[in-house]
C-alpha positions in Angstrom: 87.1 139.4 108.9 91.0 139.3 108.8 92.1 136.2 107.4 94.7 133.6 109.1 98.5 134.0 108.4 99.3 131.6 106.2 102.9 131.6 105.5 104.1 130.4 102.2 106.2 126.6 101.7 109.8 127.5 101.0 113.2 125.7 101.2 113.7 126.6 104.6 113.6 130.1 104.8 116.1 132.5 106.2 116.8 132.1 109.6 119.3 134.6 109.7 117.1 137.0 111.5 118.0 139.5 114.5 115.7 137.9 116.8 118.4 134.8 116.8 120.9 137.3 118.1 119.2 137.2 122.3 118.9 133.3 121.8 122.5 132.9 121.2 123.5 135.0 123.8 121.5 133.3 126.3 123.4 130.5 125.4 126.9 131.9 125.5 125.7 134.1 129.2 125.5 130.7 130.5 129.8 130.4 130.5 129.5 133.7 132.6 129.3 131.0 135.9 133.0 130.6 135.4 132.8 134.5 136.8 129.7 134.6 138.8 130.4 131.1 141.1 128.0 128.0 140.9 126.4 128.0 144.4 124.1 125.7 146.0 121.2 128.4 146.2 121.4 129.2 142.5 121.4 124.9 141.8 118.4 124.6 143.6 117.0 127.5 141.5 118.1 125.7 138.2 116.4 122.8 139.0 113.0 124.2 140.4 112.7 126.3 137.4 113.5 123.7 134.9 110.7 121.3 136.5 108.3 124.3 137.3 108.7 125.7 133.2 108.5 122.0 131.7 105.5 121.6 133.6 104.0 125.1 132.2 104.9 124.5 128.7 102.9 121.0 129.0 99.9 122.3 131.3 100.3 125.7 129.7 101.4 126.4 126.4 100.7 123.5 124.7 97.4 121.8 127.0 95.3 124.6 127.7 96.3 127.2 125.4 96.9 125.1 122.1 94.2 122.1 122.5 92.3 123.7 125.5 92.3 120.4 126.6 90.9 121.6 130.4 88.9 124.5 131.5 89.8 126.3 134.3 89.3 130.1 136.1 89.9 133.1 133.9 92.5 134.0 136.5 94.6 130.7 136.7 94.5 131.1 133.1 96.6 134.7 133.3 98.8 132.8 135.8 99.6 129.8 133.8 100.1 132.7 130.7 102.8 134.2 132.8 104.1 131.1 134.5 104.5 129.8 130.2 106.3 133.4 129.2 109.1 132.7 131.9 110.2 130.3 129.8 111.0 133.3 127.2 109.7 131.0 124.1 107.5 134.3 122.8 103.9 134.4 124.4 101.2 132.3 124.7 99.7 133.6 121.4 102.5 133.2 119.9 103.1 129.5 120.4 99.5 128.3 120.5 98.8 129.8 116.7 101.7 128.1 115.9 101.0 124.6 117.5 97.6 124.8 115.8 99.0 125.5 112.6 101.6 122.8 113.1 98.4 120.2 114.0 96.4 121.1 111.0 99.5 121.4 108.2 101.1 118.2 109.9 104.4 117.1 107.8 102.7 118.8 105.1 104.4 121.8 102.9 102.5 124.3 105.0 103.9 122.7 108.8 105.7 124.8 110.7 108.2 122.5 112.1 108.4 119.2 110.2 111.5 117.3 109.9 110.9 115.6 107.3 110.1 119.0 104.8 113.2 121.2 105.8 115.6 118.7 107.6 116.3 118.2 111.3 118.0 121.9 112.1 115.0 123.7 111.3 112.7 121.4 113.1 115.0 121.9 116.4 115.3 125.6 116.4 115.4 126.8 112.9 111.5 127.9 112.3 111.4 130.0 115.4 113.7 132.6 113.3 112.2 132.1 110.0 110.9 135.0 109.7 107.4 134.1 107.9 107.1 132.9 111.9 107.4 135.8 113.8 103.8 137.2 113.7 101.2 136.7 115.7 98.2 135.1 114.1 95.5 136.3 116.2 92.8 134.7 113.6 94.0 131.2 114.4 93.9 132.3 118.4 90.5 134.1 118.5 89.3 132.2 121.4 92.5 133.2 123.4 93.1 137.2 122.2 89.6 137.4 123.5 91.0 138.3 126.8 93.0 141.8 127.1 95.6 140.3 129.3 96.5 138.1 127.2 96.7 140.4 124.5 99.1 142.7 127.0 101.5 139.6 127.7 101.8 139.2 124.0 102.8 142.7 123.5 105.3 142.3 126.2 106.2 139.1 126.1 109.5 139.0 127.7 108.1 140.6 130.9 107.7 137.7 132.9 111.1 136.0 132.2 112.4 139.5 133.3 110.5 139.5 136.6 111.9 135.7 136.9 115.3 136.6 136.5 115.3 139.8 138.9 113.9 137.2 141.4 116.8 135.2 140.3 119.4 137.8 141.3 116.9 139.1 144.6 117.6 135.7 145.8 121.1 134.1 144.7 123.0 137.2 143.1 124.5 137.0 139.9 125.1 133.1 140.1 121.6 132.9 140.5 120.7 134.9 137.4 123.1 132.7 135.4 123.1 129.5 137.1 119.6 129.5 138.1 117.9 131.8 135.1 119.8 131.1 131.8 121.1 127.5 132.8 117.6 126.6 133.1 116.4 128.2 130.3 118.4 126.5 127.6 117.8 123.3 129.2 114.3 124.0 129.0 114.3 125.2 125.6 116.3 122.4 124.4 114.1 120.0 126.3 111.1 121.6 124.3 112.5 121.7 121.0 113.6 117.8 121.0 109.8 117.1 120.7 110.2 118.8 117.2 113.5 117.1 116.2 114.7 114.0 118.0 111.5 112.7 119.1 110.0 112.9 115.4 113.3 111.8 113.6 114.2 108.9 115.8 111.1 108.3 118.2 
């Protein structure tokens, strides 16, 4: 039996890491509006998003797939999967191994985003480029790399914010990719990660 990925305490790690590159360009695509317009159709598609993903990430990635806190069909489980993975914070896997790890190691040396161990940066944002992070730890997981499609969306994990973005532009055009796609995604992401860092610093 493979044992769990444990990753080793350190000083905070190096986040310098090329998978930070696509998360600050997300976040600098998001000034391309000043080119592609801000129309009504791609607002209404910022806010749907954000309030569909925010509900995902609770009912989804952190819920059922972390604390399997409900049961439910085999097949609403592949669509809440997918519905998470729009949110492009790595797959299901991905996140759930992590929250676990986070629940058992909790503000310990061990946690993967505490605070109080590496300081309110790396708590925000900073661990999801640490590279000790970036494998999947399908040990801690078992129960959920079980299923084959689930194993797929990890593989490809940036598949369903794709598909969510060509939907973007099929229905609002370019303003709806960056208005309606990225806009809502750093929101969402920045919404996420406050639970890590404001919420545990100052409640």
């Amino acid at each position: 039996m493979v044992d769990p990925v444990v990753p080793k305490p350190s000083d905070g790690g190096d986040i310098v890491h090329p998978q930070a590159v696509p998360f600050v360009l997300v976040h600098l695509l998001c000034l391309a509006a000043f080119w592609t317009g801000v129309t009504w159709q791609a607002l209404a598609l910022c806010v749907a998003l954000y309030w569909l993903r925010i509900f995902v990430i609770g009912a989804g990635y952190h819920r059922y797939f972390s604390h399997r806190a409900f049961a439910t069909s085999r097949a609403f489980q592949f669509v809440l999967a997918f519905l998470s993975q729009t949110t492009a914070q790595n797959s299901v896997l991905w996140w759930a191994a992590l929250h676990r790890r986070h629940h058992l190691y909790s503000d310990t040396e061990l946690d993967t985003h505490s605070p109080r161990r590496r300081g309110f940066f790396y708590a925000h944002v900073g661990w999801i480029f640490d590279p000790k992070h970036l494998k999947t730890d399908l040990v801690t997981v078992a129960d959920l790399a079980a299923f084959p499609e689930l194993v797929w969306l990890d593989r490809f994990e940036l598949a369903p914010a794709m598909i969510a973005a060509a939907l973007c532009f099929l229905i609002a055009g370019w303003s709806g990719v960056v208005v309606g796609f990225l806009w809502s995604t750093v929101l969402v992401y920045h919404s996420t990660f406050c639970i890590n860092s404001v919420a545990r610093v100052y409640g």
